[in-house]
C-alpha positions as CSV (number, residue, x, y, z in Angstrom):
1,X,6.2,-26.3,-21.6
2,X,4.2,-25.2,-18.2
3,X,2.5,-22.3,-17.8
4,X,4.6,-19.3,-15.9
5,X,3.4,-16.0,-14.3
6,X,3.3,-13.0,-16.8
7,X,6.4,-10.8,-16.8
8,X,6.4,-8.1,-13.8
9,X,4.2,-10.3,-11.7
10,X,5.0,-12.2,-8.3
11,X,3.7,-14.9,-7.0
12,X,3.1,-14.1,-3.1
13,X,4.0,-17.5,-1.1
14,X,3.4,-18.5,2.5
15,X,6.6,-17.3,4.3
16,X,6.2,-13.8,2.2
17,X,3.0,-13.0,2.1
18,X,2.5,-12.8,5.9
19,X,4.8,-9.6,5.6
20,X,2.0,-8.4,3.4
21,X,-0.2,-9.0,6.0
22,X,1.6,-7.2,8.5
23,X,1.8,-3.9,6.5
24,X,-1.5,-3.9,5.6
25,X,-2.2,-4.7,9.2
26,X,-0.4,-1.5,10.2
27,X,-2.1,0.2,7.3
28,X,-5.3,-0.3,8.4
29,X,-4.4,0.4,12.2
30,X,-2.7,3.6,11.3
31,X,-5.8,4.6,9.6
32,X,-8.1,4.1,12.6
33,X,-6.5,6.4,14.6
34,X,-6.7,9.0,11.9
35,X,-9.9,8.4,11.3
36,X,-9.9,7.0,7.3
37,X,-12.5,4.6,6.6
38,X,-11.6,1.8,3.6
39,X,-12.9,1.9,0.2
40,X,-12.7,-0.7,-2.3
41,X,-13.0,0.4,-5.8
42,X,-12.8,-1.7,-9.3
43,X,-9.4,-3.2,-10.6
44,X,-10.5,-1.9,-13.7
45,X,-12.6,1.1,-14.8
46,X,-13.7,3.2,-17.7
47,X,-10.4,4.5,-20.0
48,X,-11.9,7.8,-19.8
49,X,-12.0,7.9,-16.0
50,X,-7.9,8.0,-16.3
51,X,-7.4,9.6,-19.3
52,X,-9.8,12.9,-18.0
53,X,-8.4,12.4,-14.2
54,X,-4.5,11.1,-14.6
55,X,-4.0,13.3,-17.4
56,X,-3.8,12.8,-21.2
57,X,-0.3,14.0,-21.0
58,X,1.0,11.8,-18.3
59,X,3.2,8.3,-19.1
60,X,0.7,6.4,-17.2
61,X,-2.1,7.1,-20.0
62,X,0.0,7.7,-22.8
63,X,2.2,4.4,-22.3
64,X,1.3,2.7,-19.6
65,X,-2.1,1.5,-19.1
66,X,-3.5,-1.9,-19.6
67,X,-6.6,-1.2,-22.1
68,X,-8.9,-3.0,-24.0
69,X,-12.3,-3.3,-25.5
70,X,-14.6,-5.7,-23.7
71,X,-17.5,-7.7,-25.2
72,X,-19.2,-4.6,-25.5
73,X,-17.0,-2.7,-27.3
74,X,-16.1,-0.3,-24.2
75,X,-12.7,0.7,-23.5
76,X,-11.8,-0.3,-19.9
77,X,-8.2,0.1,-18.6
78,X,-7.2,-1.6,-15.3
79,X,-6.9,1.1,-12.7
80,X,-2.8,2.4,-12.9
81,X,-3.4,4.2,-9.7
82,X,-5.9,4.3,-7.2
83,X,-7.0,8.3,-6.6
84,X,-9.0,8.1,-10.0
85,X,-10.8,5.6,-8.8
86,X,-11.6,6.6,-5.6
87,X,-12.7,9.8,-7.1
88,X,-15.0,8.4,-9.4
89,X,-16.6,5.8,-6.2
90,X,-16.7,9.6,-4.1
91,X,-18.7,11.6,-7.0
92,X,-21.1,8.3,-8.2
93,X,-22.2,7.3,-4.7
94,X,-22.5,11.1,-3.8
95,X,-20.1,11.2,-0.3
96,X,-19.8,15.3,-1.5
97,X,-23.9,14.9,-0.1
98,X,-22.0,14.1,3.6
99,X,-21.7,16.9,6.4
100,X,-18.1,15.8,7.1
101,X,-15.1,15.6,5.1
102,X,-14.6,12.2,3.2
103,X,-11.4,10.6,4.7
104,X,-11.0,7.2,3.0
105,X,-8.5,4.6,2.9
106,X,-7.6,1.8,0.0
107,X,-5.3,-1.3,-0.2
108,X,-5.0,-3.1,-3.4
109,X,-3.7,-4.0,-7.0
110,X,-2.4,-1.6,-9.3
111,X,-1.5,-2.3,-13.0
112,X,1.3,-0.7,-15.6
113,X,2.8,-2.2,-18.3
114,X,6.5,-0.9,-17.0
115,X,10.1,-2.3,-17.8
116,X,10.2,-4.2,-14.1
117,X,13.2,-4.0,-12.5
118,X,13.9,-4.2,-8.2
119,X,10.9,-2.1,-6.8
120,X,9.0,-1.9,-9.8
121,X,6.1,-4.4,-11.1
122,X,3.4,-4.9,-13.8
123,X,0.9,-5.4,-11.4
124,X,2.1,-3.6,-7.7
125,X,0.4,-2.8,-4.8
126,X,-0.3,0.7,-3.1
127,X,-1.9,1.8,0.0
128,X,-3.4,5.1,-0.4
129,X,-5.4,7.8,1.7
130,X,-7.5,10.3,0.0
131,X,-9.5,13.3,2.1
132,X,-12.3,15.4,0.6
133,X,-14.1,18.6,1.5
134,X,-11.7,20.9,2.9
135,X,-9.0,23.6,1.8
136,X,-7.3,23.4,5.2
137,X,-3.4,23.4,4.7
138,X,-3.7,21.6,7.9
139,X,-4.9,18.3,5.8
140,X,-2.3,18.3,3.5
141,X,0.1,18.3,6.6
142,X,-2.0,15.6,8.1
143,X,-1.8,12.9,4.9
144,X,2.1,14.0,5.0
145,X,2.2,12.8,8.5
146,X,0.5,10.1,8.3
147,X,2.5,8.8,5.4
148,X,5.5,9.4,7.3
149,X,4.2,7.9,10.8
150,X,3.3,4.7,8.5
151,X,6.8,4.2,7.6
152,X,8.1,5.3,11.1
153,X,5.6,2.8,12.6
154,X,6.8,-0.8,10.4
155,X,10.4,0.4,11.2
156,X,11.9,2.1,7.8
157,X,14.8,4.0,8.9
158,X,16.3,7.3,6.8
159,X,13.0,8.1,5.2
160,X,13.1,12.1,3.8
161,X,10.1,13.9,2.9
162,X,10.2,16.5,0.1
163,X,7.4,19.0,-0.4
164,X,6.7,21.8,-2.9
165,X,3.7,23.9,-4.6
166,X,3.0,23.1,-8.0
167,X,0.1,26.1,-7.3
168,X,-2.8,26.8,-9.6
169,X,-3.8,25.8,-13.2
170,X,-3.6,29.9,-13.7
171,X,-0.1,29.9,-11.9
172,X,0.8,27.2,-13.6
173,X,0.1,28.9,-17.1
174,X,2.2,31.4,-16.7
175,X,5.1,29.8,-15.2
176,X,4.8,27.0,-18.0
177,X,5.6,29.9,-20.6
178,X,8.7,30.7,-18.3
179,X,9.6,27.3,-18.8
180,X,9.3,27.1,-22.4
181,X,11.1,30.6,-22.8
182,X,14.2,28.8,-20.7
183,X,14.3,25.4,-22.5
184,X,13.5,26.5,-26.1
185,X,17.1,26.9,-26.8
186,X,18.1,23.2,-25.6
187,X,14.5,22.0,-27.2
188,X,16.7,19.3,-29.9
189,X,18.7,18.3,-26.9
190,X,16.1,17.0,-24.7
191,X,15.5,13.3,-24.8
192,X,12.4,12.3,-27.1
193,X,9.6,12.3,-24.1
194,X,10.8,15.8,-22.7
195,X,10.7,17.0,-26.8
196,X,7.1,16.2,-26.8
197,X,6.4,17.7,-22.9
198,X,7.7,21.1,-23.9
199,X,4.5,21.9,-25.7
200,X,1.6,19.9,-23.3
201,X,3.2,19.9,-20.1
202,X,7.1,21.6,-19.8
203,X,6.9,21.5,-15.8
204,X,7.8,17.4,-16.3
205,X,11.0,18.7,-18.0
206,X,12.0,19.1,-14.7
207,X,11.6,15.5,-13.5
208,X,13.2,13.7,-15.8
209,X,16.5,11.9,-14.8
210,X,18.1,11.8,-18.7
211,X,17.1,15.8,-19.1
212,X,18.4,16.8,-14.8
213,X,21.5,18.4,-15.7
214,X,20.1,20.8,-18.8
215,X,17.1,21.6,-16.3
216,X,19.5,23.4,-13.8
217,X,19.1,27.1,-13.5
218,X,15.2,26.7,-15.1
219,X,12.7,29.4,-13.3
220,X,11.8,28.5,-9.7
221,X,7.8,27.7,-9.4
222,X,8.3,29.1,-5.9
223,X,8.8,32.5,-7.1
224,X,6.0,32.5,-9.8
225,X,3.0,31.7,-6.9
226,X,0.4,33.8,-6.5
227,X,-0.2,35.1,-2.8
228,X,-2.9,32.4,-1.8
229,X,-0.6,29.5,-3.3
230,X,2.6,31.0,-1.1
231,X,0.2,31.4,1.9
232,X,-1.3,28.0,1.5
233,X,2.4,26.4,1.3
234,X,3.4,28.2,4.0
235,X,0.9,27.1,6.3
236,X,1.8,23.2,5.4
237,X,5.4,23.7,6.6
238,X,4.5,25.5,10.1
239,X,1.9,22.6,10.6
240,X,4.6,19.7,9.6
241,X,7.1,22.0,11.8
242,X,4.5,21.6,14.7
243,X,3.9,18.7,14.5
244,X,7.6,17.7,14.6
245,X,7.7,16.3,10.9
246,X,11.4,16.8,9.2
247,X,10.5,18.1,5.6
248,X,12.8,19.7,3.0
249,X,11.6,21.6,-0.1
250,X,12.2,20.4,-3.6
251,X,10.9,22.9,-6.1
252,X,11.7,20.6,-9.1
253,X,9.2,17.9,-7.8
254,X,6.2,17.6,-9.8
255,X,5.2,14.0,-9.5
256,X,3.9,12.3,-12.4
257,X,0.5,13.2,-12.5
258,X,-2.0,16.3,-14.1
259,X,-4.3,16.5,-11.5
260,X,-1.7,18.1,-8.4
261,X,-2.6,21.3,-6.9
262,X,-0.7,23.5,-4.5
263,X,1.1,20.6,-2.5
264,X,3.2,18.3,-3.6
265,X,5.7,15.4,-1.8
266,X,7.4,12.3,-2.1
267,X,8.6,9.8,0.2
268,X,12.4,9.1,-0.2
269,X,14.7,6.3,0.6
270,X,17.7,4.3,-0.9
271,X,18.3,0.9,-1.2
272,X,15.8,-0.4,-4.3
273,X,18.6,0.6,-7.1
274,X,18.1,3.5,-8.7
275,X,14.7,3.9,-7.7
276,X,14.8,6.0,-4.7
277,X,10.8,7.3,-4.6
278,X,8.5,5.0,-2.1
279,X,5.5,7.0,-2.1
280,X,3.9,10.4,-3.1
281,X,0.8,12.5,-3.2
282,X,-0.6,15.9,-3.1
283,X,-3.6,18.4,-3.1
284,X,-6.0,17.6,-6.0
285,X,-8.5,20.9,-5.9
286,X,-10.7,20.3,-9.0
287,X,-10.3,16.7,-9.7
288,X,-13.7,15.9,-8.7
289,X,-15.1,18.1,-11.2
290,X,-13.4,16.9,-13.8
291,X,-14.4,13.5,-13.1
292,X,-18.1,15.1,-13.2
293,X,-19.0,15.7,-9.5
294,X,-19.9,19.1,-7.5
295,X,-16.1,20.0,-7.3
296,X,-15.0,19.3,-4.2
297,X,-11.0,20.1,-2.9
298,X,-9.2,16.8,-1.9
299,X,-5.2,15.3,-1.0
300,X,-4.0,12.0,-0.9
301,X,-0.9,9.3,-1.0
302,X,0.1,6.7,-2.4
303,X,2.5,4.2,-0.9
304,X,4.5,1.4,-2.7
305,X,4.1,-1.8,-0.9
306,X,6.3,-3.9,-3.2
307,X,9.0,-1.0,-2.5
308,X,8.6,-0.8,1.5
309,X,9.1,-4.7,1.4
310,X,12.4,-4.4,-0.3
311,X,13.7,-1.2,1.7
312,X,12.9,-3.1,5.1
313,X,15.0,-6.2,3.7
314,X,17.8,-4.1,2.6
315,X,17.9,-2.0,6.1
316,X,17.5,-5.4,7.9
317,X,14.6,-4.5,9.4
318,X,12.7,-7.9,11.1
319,X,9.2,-7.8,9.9
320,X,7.1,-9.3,13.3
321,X,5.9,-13.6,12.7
322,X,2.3,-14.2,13.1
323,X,1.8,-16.2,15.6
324,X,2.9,-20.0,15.2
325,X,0.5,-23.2,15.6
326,X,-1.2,-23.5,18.7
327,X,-1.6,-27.6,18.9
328,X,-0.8,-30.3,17.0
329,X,-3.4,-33.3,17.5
330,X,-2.1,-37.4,17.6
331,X,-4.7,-40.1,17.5
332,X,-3.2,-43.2,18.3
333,X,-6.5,-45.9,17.2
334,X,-9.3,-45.6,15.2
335,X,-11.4,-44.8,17.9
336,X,-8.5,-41.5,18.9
337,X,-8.2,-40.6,15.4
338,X,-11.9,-39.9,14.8
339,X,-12.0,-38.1,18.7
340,X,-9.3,-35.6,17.4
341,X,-11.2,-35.4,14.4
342,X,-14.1,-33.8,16.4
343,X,-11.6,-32.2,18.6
344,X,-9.9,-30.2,16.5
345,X,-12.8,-28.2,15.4
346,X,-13.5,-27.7,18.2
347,X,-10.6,-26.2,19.2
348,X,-10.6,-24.3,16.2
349,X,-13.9,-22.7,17.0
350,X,-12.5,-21.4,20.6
351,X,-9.8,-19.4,18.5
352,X,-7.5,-22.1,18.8
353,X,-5.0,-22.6,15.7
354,X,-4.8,-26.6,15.6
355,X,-3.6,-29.1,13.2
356,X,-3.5,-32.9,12.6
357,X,-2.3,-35.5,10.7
358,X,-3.9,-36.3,7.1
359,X,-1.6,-38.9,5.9
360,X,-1.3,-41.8,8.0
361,X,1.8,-41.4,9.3
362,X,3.2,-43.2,12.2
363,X,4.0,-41.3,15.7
364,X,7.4,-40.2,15.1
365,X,6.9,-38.1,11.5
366,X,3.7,-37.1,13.3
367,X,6.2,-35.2,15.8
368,X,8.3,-33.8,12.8
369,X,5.5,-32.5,11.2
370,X,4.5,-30.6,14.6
371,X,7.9,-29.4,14.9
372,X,8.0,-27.9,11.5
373,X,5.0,-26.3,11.9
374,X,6.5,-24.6,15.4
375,X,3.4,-25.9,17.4
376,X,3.8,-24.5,20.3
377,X,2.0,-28.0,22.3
378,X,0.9,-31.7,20.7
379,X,-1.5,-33.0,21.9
380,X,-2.1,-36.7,21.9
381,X,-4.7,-39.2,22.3
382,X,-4.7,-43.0,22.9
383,X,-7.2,-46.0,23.2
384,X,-6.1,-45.8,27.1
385,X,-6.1,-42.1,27.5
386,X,-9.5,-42.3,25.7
387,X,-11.2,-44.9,27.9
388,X,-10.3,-42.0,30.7
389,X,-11.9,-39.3,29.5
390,X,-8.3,-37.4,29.3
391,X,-5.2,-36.4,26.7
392,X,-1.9,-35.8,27.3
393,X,-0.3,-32.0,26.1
394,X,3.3,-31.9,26.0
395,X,4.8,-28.3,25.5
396,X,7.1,-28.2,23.1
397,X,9.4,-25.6,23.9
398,X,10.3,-27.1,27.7
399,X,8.9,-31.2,27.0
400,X,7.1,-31.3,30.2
401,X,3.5,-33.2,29.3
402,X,1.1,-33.2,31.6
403,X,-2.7,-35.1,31.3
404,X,-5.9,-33.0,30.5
405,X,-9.8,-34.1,30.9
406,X,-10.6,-33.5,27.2
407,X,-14.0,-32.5,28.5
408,X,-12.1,-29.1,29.7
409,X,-10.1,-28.7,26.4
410,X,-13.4,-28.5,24.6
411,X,-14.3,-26.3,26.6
412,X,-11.5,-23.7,27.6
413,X,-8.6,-24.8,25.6
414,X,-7.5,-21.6,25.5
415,X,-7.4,-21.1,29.2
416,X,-5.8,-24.6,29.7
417,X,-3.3,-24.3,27.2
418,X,-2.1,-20.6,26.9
419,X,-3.0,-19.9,30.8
């Protein structure tokens, strides 16, 4: 029997994975002009790093995460999410010691043992932003935008953005008792998850999918902020208004994680089945201390690669080629053969994408080869052509060949080829 992937896993061919490419190309473009510089944490960390920064409480700790004991005897899960992390690189390398606010960027690997299903993998990929150092509403309206300009920017039409407050710890104390005083009386109806929230954490009552309908009517968080929480959410929606971001607000959204403070949002868009989320984030205002740092406020996102991919195939969306061979070499002779040889790298060190023939193979699959590969000119060489001190290109995409000194294709292929 051979040896297959692990369940929830893809293997990322050549055809596919140059959309990857392109996204995080974009990613990383996008984040230049806002000014995010890349980090690249561990695939896995301590288990404490989640269970203190996630949340105990959460699905991702309690469920999800891949954990084990190393050599050592250590417990190390690999990372469900990438803010912890981050965090954890932020306090340990001391970036709180910095004059500015930390704006960093990460693209990788994430990990949750899940039930997969179309938009949702064992291992998946996220790009996320994270800012540290400032209280500023205007920041949390920035990572909104930023999210929303990513999507805008790969071509991802019908996107929504839904934004609420989930306030203080201290706000969200007393609204918690609100919510336990409103579902105690449906407490044996709720599915077996939400029966073990009501106690720990009743505000994910109100983002479940099996529990939606006996949530309706619970106590709006919106009315239970304090002043600084409604001020701070207000200023978010006249900066996303401003800045000419469509937004509406959801106060049942919660998102999945313990650490959120004051904002909240999600990313929205249909076609990946029921799943309807393709990325999320929020304010995080004492994360860093719990993590063990001089407490620092921060926000971030996380975007679903895997999910983006799937949306953009569903809306029909053309995800740009990369560019296609530049030249495909024929030798024609021993002699040719080992000229191209030493010709294609140098072309190659020019910039030049360029290929030959491995296998032996006569003139005519040569050509076949070059047309499958979408060279763009072949290039070929004889014992005569040799003698001369010249090859002959033909372009593929018209026929017409003309004869080159290969003296000047060493030297300025690019220029000779591509004009």
């Amino acid at each position: 029997m051979s040896i297959q992937k692990p369940k929830g896993t893809q293997d990322l061919l050549p055809g596919e994975v140059e959309k990857w490419q392109y996204l995080e190309s974009q990613a990383r473009k996008l984040c230049r002009s806002f000014n995010y510089k890349e980090v690249r944490t561990p695939v896995f960390e301590h288990t404490e790093l989640f269970a203190r920064g996630v949340g105990e409480t959460t699905d991702i700790v309690e469920k999800e995460m891949y954990t084990f004991l190393d050599k050592g005897d250590r417990s190390i899960s690999l990372r469900p999410e990438g803010t912890a992390g981050v965090v954890r690189a932020y306090v340990e390398n001391k970036l709180y010691g910095e004059p500015d606010v930390s704006k960093l960027y990460y693209i990788g690997p994430m990990f949750r043992y899940e039930q997969p299903q179309a938009g949702r993998y064992r291992q998946f990929h996220q790009f996320g932003v994270e800012a540290f150092g400032s209280v500023d509403p205007a920041i949390d309206a920035e990572v909104i935008a930023l999210g929303y300009t990513f999507y805008k920017e790969i071509g991802l039409r019908n996107v929504s953005v839904e934004i609420n407050s989930v306030g203080t710890p201290e706000v969200r104390a007393a609204y918690k008792e609100q919510l336990q005083q409103f579902f105690a009386p449906v407490r044996e109806q709720l599915c077996k998850d939400c029966q073990s929230r009501f106690e720990r954490n009743p505000m994910r009552i109100l983002d479940c999918k099996i529990d939606h309908k006996l949530g309706e009517g619970a106590p709006n968080i919106l009315q239970h902020l304090d002043e600084a929480c409604s001020t701070h959410f207000a200023a978010v929606q006249e900066h996303l208004q401003g800045m000419g971001i469509p937004f509406t607000v959801n106060p049942r959204m919660v998102r999945g994680l313990d650490y959120y403070t004051h904002t909240a949002f999600e990313y929205k868009s249909a076609g990946i089945g029921a799943i309807d989320t393709i990325g999320g984030g929020g304010r995080y205002n004492g994360l860093v201390g719990q993590i063990g740092g001089n407490d620092q406020p921060g926000v971030g996102l996380g975007l679903g690669l895997e999910r983006i991919l799937l949306v953009l195939a569903n809306q029909g969306v053309e995800v740009p080629k990369p560019d296609t061979l530049g030249v495909y070499l024929i030798g024609l002779g021993e002699a040719a053969e080992k000229e191209t040889a030493k010709l294609l790298y140098k072309l190659r060190l020019q910039g030049v994408s360029a290929e030959r023939d491995y296998q032996g193979r006569k003139i005519k699959a040569q050509m076949k080869s070059a047309d499958r590969m979408q060279a763009q000119f072949v290039a070929i060489l004889g014992d005569d052509e040799l003698a001369k001190g010249e090859i002959a290109v033909k372009t593929m995409a018209t026929g017409e060949q003309r004869t080159v000194r290969i003296a000047d294709l060493e030297e300025r292929a690019a220029t000779i080829l591509f004009g």
